[in-house]
TORPA-4810 file (N, C-alpha, C, O; in nm, 3 decimals):
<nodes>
NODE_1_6.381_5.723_2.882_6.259_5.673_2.818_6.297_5.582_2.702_6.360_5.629_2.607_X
NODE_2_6.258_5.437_2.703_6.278_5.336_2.585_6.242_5.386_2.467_6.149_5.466_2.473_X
NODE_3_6.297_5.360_2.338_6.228_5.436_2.220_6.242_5.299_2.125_6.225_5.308_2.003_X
NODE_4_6.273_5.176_2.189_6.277_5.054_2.101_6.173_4.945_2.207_6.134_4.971_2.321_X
NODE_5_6.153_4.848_2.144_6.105_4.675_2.195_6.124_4.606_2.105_6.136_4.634_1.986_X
NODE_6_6.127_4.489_2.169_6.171_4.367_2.069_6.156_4.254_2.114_6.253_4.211_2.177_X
NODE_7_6.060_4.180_2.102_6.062_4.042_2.135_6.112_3.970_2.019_6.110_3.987_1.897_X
NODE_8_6.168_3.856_2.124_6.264_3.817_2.065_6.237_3.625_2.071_6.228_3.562_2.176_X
NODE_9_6.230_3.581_1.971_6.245_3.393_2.007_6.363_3.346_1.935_6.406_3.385_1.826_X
NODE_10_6.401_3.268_2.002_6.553_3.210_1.943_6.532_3.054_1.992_6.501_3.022_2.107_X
NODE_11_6.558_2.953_1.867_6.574_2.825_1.861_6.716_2.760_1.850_6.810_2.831_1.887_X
NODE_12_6.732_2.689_1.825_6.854_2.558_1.824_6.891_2.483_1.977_6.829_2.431_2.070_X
NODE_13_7.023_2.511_1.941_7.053_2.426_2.068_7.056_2.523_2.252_7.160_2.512_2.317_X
NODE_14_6.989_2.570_2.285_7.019_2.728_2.349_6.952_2.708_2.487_6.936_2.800_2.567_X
NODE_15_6.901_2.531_2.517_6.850_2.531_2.687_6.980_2.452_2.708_7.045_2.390_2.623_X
NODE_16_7.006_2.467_2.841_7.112_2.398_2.933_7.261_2.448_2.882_7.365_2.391_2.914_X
NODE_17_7.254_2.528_2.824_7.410_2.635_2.775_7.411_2.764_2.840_7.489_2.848_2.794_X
NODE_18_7.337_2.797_2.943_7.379_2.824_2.992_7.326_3.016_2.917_7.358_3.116_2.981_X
NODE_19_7.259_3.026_2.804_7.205_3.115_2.718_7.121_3.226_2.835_7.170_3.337_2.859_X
NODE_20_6.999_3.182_2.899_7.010_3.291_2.985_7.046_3.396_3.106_7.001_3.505_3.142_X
NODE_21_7.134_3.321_3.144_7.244_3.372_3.228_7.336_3.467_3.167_7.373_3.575_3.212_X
NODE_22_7.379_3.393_3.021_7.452_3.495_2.964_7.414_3.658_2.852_7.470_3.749_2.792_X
NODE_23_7.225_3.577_2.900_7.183_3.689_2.822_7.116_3.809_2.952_7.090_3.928_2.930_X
NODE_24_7.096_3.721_3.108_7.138_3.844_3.198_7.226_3.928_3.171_7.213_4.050_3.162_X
NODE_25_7.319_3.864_3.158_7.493_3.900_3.212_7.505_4.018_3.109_7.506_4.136_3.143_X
NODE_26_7.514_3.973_2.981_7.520_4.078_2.861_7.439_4.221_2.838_7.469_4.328_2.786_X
NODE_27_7.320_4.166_2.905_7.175_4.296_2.919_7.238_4.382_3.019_7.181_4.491_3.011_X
NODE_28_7.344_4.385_3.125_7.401_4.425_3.214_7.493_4.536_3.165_7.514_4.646_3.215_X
NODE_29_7.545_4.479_3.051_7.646_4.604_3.018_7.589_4.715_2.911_7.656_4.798_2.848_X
NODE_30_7.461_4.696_2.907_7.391_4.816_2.836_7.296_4.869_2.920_7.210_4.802_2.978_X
NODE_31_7.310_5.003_2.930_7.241_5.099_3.052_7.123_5.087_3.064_7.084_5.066_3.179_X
NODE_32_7.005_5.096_2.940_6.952_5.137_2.885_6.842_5.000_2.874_6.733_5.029_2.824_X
NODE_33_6.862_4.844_2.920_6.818_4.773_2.874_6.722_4.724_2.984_6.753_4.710_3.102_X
NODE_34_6.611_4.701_2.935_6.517_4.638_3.047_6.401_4.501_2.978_6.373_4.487_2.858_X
NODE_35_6.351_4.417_3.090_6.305_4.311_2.987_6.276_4.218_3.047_6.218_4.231_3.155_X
NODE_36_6.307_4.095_2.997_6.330_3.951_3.109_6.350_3.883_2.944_6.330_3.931_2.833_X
NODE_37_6.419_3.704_3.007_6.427_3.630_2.945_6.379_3.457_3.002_6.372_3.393_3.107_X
NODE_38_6.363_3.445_2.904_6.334_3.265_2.984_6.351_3.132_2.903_6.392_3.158_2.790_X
NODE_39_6.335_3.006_2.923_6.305_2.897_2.832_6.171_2.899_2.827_6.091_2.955_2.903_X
NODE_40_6.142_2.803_2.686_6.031_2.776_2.674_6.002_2.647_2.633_6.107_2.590_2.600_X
NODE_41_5.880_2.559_2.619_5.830_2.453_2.648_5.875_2.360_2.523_5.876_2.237_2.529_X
NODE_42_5.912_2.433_2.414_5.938_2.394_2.291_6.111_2.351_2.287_6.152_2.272_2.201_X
NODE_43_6.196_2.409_2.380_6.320_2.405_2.391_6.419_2.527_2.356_6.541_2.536_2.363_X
NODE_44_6.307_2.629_2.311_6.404_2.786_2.283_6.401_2.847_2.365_6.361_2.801_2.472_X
NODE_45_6.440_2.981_2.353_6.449_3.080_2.497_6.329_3.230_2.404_6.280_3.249_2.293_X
NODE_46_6.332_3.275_2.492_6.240_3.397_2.427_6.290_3.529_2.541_6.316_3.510_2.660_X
NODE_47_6.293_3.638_2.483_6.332_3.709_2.534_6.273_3.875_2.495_6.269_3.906_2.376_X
NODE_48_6.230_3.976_2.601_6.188_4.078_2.541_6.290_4.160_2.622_6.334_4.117_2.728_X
NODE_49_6.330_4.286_2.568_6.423_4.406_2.512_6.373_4.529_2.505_6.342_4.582_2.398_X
NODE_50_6.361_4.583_2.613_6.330_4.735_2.620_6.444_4.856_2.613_6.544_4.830_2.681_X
NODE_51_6.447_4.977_2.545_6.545_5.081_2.563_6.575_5.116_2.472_6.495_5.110_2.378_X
NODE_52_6.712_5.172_2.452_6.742_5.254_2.376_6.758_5.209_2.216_6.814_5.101_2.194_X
NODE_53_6.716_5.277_2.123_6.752_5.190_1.992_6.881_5.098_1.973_6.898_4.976_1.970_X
NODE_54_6.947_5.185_1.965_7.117_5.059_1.966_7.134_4.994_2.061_7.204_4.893_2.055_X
NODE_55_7.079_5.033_2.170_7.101_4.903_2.283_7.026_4.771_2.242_7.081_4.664_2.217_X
NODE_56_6.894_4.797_2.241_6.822_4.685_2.202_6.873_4.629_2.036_6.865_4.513_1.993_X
NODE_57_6.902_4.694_1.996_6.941_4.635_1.860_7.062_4.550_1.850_7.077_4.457_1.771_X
NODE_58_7.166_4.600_1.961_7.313_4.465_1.967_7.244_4.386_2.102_7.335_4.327_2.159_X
NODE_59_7.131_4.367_2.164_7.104_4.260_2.227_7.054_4.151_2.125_7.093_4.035_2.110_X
NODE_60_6.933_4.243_2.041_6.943_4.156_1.916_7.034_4.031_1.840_7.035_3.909_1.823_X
NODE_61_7.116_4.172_1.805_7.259_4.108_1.745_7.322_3.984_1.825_7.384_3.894_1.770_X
NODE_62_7.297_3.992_1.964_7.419_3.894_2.035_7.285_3.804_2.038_7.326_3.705_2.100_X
NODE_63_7.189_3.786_2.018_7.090_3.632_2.041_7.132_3.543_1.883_7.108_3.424_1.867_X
NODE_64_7.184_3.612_1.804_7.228_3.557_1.657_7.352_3.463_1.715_7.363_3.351_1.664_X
NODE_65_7.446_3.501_1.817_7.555_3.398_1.852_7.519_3.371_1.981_7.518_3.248_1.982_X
NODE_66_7.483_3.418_2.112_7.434_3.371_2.246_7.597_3.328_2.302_7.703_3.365_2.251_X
NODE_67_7.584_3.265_2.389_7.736_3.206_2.429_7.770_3.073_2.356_7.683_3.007_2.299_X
NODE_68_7.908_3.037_2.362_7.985_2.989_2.294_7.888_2.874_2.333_7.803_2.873_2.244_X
NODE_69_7.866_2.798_2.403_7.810_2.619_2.418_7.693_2.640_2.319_7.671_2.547_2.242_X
NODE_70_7.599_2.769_2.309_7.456_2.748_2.248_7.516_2.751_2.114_7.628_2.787_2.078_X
NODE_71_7.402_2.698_2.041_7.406_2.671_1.870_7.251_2.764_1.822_7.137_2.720_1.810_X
NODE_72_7.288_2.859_1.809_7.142_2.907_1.777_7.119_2.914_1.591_7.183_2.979_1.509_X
NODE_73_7.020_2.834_1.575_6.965_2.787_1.503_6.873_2.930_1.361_6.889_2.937_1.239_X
NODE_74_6.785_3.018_1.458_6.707_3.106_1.385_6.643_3.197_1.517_6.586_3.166_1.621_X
NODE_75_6.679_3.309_1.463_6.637_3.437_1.546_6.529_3.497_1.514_6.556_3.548_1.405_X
NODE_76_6.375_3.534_1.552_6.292_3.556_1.509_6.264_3.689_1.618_6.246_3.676_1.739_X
NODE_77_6.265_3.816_1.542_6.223_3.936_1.606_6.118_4.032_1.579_6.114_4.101_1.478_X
NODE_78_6.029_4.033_1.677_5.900_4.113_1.644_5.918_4.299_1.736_5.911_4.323_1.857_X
NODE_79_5.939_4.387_1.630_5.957_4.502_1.676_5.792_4.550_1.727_5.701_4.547_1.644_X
NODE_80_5.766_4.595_1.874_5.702_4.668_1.869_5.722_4.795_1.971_5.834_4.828_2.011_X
NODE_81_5.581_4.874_2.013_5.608_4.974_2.070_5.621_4.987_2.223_5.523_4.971_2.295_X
NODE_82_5.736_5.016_2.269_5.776_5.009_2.415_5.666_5.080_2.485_5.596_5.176_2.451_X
NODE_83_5.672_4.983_2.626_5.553_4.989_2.734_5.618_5.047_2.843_5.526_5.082_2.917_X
NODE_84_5.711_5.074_2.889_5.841_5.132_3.020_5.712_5.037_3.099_5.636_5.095_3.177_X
NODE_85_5.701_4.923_3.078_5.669_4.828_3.208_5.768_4.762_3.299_5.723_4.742_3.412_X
NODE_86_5.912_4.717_3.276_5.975_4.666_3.334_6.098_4.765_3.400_6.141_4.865_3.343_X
NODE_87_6.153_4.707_3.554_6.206_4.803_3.649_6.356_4.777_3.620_6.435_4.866_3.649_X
NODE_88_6.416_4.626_3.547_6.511_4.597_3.509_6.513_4.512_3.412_6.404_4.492_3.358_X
NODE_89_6.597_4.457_3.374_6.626_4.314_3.326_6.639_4.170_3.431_6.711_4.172_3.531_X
NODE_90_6.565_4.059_3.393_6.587_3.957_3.464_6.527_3.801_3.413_6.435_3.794_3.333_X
NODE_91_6.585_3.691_3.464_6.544_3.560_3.393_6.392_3.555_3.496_6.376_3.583_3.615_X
NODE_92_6.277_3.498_3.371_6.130_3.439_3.459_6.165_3.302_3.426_6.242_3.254_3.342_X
NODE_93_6.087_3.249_3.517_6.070_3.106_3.503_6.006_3.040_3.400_5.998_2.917_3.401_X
</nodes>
């Protein structure tokens, strides 16, 4: 049962680096993590974070650096109360 959420928006340089693939990839090695991520129309990615407190909290942490090509600019996180709506993690369109 999730006991965290977190949406998440992150700006700078972070479309065409390749950012949500690596923020699949990363959501992968925490058990606990469920969500989706995507771009958005503005040029950031946004991303929500379901699960365990410390899990969701170093997904957090890793949108502050993302992968090495992105330049992320400002991390903006809105804590609220988990919905156990999602079956995994995955990129939407």
């Amino acid at each position: 049962m999730p006991n965290a959420r977190a949406h998440v928006e992150i700006t700078g340089t972070v479309q065409g680096v390749g950012f949500r693939f690596s923020c699949l990839r990363e959501a992968g090695k925490h058990t606990t993590i469920t969500g989706w991520v995507r771009n958005t129309w503005d040029g950031g990615v946004e991303a929500v974070f379901e699960g365990d407190r410390k899990e969701v909290e170093a997904m957090v942490a890793w949108c502050h650096e993302g992968p090495v090509s992105a330049d992320v600019r400002k991390v903006d996180v809105d804590w609220q109360k988990p919905t156990e709506e999602f079956k995994g993690f995955n990129i939407r369109p």
